[in-house]
LUMBA-704608 format. One line per 2 residues: number of its first residue (from 1); their letters; for each residue x, y, z of C-alpha. Coordinates in pm, whole numbers. Example, Ala and Ser with C-alpha at 12.3 -4.5 7.8 and 13.67 -1.06 7.14 Angstrom:
# residues 2
1) as) 1230/-450/780  1367/-106/714
# end
This chain:
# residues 233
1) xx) -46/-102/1259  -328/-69/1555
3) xx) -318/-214/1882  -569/-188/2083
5) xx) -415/-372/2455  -643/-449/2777
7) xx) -829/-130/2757  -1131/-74/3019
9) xx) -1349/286/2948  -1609/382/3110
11) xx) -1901/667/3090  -1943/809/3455
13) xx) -1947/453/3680  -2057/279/3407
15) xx) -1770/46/3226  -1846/-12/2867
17) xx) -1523/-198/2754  -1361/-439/2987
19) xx) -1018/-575/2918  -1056/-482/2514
21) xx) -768/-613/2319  -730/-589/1934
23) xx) -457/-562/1645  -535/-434/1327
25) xx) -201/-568/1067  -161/-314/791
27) xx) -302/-351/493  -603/-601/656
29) xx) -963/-535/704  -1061/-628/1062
31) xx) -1429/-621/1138  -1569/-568/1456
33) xx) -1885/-783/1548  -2162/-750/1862
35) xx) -2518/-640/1910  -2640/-283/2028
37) xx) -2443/-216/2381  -2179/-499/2275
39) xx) -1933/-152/2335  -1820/-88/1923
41) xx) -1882/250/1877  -1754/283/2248
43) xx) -1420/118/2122  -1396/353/1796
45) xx) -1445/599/2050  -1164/561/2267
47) xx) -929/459/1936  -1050/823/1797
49) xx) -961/983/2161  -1316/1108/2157
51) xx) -1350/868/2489  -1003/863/2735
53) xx) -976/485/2872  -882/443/3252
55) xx) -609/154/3138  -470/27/2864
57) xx) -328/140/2559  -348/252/2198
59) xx) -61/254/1996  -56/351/1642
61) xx) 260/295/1389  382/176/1713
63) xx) 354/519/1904  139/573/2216
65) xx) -128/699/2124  -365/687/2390
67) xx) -453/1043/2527  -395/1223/2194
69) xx) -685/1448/2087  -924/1390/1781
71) xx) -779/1586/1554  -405/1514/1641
73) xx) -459/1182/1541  -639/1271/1233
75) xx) -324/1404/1146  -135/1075/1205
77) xx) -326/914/964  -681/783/1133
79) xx) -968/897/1006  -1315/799/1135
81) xx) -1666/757/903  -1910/818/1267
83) xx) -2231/587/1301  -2518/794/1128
85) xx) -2240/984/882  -2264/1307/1047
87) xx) -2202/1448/722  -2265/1857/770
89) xx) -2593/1884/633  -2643/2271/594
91) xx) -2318/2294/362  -2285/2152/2
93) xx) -2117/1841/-95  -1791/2011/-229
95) xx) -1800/2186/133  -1823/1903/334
97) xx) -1505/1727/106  -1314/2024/173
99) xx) -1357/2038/587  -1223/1672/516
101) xx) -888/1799/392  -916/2107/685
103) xx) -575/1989/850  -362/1964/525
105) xx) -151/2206/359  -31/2020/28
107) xx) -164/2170/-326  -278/1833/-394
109) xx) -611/1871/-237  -838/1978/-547
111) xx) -666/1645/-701  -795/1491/-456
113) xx) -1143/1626/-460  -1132/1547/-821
115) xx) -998/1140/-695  -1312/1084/-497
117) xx) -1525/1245/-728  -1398/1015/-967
119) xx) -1454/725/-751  -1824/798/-641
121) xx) -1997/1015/-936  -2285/1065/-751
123) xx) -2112/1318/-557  -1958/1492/-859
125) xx) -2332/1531/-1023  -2420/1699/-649
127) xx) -2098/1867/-527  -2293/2178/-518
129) xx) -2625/2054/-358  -2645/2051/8
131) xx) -2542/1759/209  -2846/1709/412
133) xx) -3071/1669/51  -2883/1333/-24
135) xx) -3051/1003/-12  -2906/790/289
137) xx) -2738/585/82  -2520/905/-57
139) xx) -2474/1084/243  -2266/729/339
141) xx) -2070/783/28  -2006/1138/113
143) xx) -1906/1047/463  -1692/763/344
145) xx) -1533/1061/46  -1486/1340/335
147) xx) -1299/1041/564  -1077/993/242
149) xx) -981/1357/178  -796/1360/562
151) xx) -546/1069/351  -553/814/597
153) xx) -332/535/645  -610/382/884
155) xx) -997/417/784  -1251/343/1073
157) xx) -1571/289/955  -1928/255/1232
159) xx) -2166/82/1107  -2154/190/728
161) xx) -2448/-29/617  -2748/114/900
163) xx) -2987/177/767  -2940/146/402
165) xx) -3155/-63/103  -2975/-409/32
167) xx) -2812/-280/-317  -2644/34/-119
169) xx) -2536/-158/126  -2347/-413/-132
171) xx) -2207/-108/-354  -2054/3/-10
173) xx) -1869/-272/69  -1720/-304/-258
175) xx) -1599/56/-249  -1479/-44/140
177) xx) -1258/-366/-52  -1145/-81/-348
179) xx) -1012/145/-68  -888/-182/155
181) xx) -685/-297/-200  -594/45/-289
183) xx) -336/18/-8  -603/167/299
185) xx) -575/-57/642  -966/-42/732
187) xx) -1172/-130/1094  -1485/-224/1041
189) xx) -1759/-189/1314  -2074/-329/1131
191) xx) -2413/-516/1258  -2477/-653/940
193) xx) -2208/-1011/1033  -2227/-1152/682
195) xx) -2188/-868/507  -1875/-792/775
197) xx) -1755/-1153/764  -1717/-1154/346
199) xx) -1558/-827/357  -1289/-883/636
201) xx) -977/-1082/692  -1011/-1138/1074
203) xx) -1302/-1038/1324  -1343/-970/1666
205) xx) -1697/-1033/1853  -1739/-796/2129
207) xx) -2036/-893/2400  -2101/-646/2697
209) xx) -1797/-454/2682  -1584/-792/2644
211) xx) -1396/-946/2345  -1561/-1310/2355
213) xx) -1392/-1443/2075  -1152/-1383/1781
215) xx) -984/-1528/1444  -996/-1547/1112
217) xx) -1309/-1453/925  -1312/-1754/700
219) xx) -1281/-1990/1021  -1556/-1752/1145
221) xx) -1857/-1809/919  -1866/-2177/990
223) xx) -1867/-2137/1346  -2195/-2265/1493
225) xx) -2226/-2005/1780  -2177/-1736/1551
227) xx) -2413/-1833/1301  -2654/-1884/1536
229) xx) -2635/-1521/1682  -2552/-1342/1411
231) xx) -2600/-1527/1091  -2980/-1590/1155
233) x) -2856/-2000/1105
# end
């Protein structure tokens, strides 16, 4: 569905992915692993088209999708839940589920509203407080609900669980493996590796910019190397 293919991007002088390669197969969940500076956020950057790579490719539904703008590609079908939410915290939670749906013109968008209202309540007992008086912990879910309301056929997620008490963080990745069975293709950037490693189907580890290795997650938690950097084994 995603293919990400020897992409190098760079801020200034400085190169922050180097040779990046990645497929994401409809219908999977593919995690992203690395510490701070590993170059994830950088990578859902440049698959957003919020960062432009010098080479390489992104091709989506196998188009080209490389030098597209943000909100072009929104309308393709990839929608992105940003690292800290970035929900809009002056404007209530209905508000913020609506500017989700800005770029659609079907009737079925109070349906909608009414779906992920459905799916996390919290937001239906708040839709009309403002976004920026939720707990952390529900300002995720209302990021994660606005990302929903675009429709995507490809939900990227940074770092969903920073920041968040243990029990938030497990409630999120069971909504993330709802949406994932519910027919969503998801990319997972996340710091927390087991959590990431349970949830996925195949992982990536980035380090410095660089994709060091790959495979499938369940081959992945008994790997020595990674437990030892990322596991805490």
């Amino acid at each position: 569905m995603l293919s990400i293919k020897n992409v190098n991007t760079y801020y200034g002088n400085i190169q922050a992915l180097k040779d990046v390669s990645i497929k994401v197969p409809e219908g999977e969940i593919v995690s992203i692993l690395g510490s701070n500076g590993a170059g994830k956020t950088t990578t859902m950057k440049t698959i957003t088209g919020m960062l432009k790579p010098k080479s390489g490719n992104v091709t989506f539904l196998d188009e080209d999708v490389t030098f597209l703008e943000p909100h072009q590609l929104v309308e393709k079908g990839i929608a992105l839940v940003p690292e800290g939410r970035e929900i809009l915290g002056g404007m209530s939670v209905l508000e913020n589920l609506e500017m989700g749906a800005f770029h659609r013109k079907d009737k079925e968008v109070k349906n909608d509203i009414e779906k992920v209202m459905d799916r996390f309540p919290i937001l239906r007992e708040r839709k009309n407080q403002l976004g920026g008086t939720l707990s952390g912990g529900q300002q995720q879910m209302l990021a994660i609900a606005r990302a929903l309301m675009s429709k995507p056929k490809l939900l990227l997620l940074d770092e969903p669980s920073m920041g968040l008490a243990p029990l938030v963080v497990q409630d999120i990745f069971r909504i993330i493996r709802e949406i994932n069975k519910e027919g969503t293709t998801v990319l997972l950037v996340e710091q927390n590796a087991r959590q990431a490693l349970k949830v996925a189907h195949t992982a990536y580890v980035l380090e410095t910019g660089k994709v060091v290795k790959s495979g499938l997650t369940s081959e992945m938690i008994n790997d020595s190397s990674i437990k030892e950097a990322y596991l805490g084994h």
